[in-house]
C-alpha positions as CSV (number, residue, x, y, z in Angstrom):
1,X,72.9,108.6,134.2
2,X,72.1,111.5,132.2
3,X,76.6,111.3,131.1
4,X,76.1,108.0,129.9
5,X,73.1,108.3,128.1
6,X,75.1,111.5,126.2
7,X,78.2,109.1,125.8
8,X,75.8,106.0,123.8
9,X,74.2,108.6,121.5
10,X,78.1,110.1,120.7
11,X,79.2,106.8,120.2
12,X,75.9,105.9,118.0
13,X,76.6,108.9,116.0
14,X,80.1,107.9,115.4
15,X,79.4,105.0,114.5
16,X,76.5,106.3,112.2
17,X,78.6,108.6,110.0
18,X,82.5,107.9,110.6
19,X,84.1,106.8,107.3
20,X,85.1,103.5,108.2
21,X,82.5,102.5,110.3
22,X,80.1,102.8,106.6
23,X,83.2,101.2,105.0
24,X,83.5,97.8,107.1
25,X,80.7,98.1,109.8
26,X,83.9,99.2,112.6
27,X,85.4,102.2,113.7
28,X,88.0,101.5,114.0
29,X,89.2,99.6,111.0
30,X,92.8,98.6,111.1
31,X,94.9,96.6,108.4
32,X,97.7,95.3,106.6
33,X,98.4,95.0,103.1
34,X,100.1,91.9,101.9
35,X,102.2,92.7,98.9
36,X,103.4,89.8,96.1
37,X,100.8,88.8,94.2
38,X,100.7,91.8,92.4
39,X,104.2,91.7,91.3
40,X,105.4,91.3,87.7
41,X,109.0,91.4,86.3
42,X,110.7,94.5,87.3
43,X,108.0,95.7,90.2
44,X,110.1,95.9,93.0
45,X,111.2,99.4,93.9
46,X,115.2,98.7,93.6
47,X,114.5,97.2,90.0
48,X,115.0,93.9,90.8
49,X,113.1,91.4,88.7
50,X,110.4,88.8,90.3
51,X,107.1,86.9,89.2
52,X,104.3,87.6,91.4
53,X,104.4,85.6,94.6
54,X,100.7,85.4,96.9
55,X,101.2,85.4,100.5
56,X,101.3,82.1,102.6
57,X,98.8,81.0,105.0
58,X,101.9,81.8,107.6
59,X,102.0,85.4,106.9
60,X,98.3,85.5,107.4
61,X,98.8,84.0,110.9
62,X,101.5,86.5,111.6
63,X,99.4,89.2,111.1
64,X,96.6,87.6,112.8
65,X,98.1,87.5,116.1
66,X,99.9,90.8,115.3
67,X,96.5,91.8,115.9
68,X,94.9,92.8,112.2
69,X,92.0,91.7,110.9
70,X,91.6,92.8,107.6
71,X,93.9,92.3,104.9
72,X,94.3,94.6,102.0
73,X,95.5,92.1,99.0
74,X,96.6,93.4,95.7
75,X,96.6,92.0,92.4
76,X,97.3,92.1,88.7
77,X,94.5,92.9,86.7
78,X,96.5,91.1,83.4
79,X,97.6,88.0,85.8
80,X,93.6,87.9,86.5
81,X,92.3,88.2,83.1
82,X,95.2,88.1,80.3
83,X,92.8,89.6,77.9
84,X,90.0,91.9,77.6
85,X,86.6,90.8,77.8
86,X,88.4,87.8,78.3
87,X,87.8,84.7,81.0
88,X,89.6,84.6,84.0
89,X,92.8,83.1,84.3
90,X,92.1,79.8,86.4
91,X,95.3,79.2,87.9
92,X,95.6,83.0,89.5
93,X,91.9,82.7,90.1
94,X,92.7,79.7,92.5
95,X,95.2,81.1,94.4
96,X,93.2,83.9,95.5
97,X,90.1,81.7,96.2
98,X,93.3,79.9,98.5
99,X,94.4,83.3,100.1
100,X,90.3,83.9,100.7
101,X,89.7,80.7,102.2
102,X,92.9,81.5,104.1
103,X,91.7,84.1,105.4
104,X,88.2,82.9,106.7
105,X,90.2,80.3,108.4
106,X,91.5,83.5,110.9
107,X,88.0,85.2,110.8
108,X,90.1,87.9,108.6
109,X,88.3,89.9,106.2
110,X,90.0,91.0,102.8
111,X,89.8,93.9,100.2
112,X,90.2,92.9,96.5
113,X,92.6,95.5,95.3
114,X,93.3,96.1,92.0
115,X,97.1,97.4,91.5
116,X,97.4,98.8,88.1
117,X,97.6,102.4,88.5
118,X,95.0,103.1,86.0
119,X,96.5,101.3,83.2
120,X,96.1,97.8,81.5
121,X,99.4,96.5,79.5
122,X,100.5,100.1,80.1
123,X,97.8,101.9,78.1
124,X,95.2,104.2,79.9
125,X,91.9,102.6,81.0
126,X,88.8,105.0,79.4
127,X,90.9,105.0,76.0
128,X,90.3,103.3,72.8
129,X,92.5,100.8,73.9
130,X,91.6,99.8,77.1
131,X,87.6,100.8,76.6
132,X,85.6,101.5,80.5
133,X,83.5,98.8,79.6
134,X,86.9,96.3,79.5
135,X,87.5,97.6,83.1
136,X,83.2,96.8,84.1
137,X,83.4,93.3,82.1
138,X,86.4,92.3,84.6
139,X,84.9,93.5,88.2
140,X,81.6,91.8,87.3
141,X,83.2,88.6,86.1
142,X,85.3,88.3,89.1
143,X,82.6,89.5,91.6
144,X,80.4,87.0,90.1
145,X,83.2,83.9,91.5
146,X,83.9,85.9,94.9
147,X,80.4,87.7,96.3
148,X,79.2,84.8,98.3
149,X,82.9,84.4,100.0
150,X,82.7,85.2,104.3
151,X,86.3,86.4,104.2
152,X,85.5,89.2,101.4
153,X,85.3,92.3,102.5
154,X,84.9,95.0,99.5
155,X,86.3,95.6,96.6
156,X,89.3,97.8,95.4
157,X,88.6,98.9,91.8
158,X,91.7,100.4,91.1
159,X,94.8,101.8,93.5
160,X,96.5,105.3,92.7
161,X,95.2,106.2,89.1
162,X,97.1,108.7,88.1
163,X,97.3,111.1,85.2
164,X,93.8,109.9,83.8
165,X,93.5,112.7,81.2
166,X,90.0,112.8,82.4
167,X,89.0,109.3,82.1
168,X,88.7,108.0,85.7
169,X,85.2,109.1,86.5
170,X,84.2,107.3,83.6
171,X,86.0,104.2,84.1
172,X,85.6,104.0,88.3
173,X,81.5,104.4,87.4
174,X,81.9,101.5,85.3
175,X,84.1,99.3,87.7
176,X,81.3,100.4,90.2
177,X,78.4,99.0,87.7
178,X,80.4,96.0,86.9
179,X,80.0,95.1,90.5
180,X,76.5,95.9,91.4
181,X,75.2,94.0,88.4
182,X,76.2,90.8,90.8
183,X,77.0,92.2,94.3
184,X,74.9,94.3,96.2
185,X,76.3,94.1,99.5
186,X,79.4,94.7,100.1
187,X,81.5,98.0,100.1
188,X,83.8,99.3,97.0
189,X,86.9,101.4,97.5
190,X,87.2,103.8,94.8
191,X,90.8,105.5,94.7
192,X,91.1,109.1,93.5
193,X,93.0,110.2,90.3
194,X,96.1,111.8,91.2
195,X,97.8,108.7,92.9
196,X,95.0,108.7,95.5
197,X,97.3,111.4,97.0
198,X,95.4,112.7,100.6
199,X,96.9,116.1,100.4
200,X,96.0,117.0,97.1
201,X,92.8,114.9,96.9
202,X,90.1,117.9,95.9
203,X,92.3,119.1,93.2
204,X,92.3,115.8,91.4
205,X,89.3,115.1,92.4
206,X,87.0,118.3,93.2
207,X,83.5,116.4,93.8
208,X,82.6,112.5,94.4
209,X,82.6,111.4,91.2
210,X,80.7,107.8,91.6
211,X,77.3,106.8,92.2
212,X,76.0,103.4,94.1
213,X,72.2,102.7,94.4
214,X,73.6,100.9,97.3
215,X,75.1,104.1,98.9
216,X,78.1,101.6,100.0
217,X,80.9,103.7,98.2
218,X,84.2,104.3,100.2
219,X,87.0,106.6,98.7
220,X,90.2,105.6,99.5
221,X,93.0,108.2,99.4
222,X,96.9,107.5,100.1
223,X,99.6,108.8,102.6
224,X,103.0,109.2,102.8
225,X,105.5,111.5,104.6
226,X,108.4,111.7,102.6
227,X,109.4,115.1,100.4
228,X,107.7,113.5,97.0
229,X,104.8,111.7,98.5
230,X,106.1,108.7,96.9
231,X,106.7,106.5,99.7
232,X,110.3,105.6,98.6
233,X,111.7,108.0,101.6
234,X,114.9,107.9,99.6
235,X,115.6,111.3,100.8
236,X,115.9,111.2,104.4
237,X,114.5,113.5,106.8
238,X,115.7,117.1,107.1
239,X,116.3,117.9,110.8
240,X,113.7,120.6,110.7
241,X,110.7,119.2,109.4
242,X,107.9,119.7,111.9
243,X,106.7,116.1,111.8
244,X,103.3,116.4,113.2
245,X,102.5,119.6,111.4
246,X,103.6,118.1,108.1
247,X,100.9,114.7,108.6
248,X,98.0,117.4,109.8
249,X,98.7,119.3,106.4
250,X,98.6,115.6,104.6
251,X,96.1,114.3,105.9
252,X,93.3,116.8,106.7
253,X,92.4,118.1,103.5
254,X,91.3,114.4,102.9
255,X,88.9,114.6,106.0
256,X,87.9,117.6,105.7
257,X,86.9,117.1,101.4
258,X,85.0,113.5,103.1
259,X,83.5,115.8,105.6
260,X,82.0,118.7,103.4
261,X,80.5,116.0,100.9
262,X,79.2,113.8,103.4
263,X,81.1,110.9,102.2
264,X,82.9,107.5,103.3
265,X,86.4,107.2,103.5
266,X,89.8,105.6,104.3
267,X,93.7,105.3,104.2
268,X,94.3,102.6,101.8
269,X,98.1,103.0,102.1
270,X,100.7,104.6,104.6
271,X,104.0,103.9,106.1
272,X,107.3,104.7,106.9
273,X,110.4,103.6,107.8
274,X,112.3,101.7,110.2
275,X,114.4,104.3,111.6
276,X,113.0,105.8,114.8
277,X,113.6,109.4,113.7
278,X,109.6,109.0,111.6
279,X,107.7,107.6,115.0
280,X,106.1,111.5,115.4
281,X,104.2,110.7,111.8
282,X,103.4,107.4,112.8
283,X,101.9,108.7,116.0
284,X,100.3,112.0,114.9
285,X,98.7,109.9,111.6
286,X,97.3,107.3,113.8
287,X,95.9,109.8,116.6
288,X,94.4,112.2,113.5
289,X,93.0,108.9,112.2
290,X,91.5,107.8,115.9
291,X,89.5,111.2,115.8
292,X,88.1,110.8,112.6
293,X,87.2,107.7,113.0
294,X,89.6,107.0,109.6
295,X,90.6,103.2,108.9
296,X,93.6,102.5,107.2
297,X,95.9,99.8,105.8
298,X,99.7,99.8,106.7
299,X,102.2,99.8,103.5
300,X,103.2,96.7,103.5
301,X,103.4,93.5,104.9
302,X,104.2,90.2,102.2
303,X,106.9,90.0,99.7
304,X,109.9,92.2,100.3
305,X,113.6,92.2,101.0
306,X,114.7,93.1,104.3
307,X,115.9,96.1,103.0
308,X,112.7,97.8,102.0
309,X,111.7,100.7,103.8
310,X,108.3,99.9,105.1
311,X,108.5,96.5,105.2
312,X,106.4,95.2,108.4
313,X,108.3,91.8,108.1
314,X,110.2,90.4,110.6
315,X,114.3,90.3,110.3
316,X,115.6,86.7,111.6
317,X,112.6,85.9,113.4
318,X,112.0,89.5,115.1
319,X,109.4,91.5,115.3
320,X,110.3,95.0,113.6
321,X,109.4,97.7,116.6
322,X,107.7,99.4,114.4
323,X,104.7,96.9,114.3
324,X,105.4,96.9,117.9
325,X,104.5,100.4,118.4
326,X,101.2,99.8,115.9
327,X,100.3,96.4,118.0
328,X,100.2,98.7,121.1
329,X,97.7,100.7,119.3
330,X,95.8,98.0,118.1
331,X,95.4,96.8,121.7
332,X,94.9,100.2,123.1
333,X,91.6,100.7,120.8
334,X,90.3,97.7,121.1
335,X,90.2,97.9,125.0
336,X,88.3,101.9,124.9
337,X,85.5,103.6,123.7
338,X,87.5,106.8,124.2
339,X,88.3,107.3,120.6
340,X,85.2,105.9,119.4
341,X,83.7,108.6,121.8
342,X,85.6,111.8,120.4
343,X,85.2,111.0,116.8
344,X,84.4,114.0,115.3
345,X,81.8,113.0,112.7
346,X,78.8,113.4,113.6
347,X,75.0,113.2,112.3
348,X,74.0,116.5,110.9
349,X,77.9,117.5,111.5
């Protein structure tokens, strides 16, 4: 008796503290993002020129009964609102109203993520030319149309600013404001400058830098495991890169910077590719995320060629193993309180 009354206050202090448990109300968050809507001409990686595309109610059902949940979905912010301070563009608008309704159709839930890299028509948001107050007028316009919506799940001001000059606290603060004027209640992901990057997280961003009356602020930082951190993994894999070792050193400066300010947190992107030689990272990120109770949202599902790298897609009607190999996962965590049980963060930790 006295082994499982010590097992439900573990789990209830888990679930008290853990990053994503604050960030979605689970543990154990788990998710996809679906890529296209974001797209403008030239986005692709390979150069290859495409107008943004939004993901069919048909890749929502394949990643339903692939087993997530949650859906990370970005967007252009000029597709959304072509000018500043400007209303939004109703035809854009409409099709993710569609992908939301979607989604509620599946009992998914979806993050509303901003994919601009900290720019508007290439300029800087926090300058003279794209003004913080540009960047609060959109998230409170849009937040006004999509607060009330049961598949919404938080908001994603702004994925991987990078080289902000200074400007992001600024700006995320506003995006934050912007928000709350309408929407107190759900979560908003604030990305870190820096490209979000997990490893060097505290030296881009030394402190929290946001503040919510609401206290429902997640930060979301970014992994990958190739040489640049870009995610491309056009470089291969030397033969004697220590695998495991490499995610630990990626990943836990994140956790432990979310751990020594007491703060929410997540993986808003990771991935790799298909070749089987990068199953240790998969397998060491997911088990580091388990114990920290870390969600995350797998780079990518949605728009690509076969030929992309991280692509979760299926080739001729096949299941890719890698998404295999997260499915099992999925279905291994959903079934145990064992990880829930040995997250690390605790109350008063």
């Amino acid at each position: 008796m006295f082994k499982l009354i010590a097992l439900i206050i573990t789990v209830q202090a888990c679930w008290l503290w853990s990053p994503a448990v604050m960030a979605a109300g689970n543990p154990l968050l788990r998710g996809v993002n679906l890529a296209g809507a974001e797209f403008a001409p030239n986005r692709f990686p390979d150069g290859t020129t495409i107008n943004y595309t939004f993901p069919t109610a048909a890749k929502l059902q394949y990643y339903s009964a692939a087993g997530f949940s949650t859906i990370r979905l970005p967007f252009s912010w000029e597709q959304l609102q072509p000018k500043q301070f400007g209303p939004l563009n109703p035809v854009y608008l409409a099709q993710i109203t569609r992908f939301l309704d979607e989604a509620a159709l599946r009992n998914q839930r979806v993050v509303l993520d901003m994919h601009n890299f900290g720019r508007y028509r290439k300029n800087i948001v926090g300058t003279s030319a794209v003004p913080a107050k540009a960047f609060r007028n959109f998230w409170w316009r849009l937040a006004k149309v999509v607060k009330n919506h049961p598949a919404l799940l938080a908001y994603g001001l702004m994925n991987e600013p990078h080289d902000m000059n200074g400007h992001w606290p600024l700006v995320a603060q506003a995006g934050v404001d912007g928000v709350r004027y309408i929407d107190s209640r759900h979560s908003i992901y604030v990305a870190g400058d820096g490209w979000s990057n997990a490893q060097y997280w505290a030296h881009h961003n030394p402190q929290p830098f946001v503040k919510d009356p609401k206290q429902l602020i997640v930060y979301e930082a970014h992994i990958f495991f190739d040489a640049d951190y870009s995610g491309h993994y056009s470089g291969g894999l030397d033969s004697d890169v220590d695998l495991p070792l490499l995610v630990e050193q990626r990943l836990q400066p994140f956790i432990s910077w979310l751990s020594s300010y007491r703060q929410r947190g997540l993986i808003g992107e990771w991935g790799v590719p298909d070749d089987p030689k990068w199953q240790p990272a998969m397998d060491k990120f997911m088990d580091m995320a388990d114990r920290n109770c870390l969600g995350w949202f797998y780079w990518a599902g949605g728009t690509w060629k076969d030929s992309y790298p991280l692509s979760l897609e299926p080739i001729n009607g096949v299941d890719r193993p890698k998404l295999q190999r997260i499915q099992a996962r999925l279905q291994d965590t959903a079934q145990t309180d064992t990880v829930t049980a040995e997250c690390k963060w605790r109350k008063g930790s």
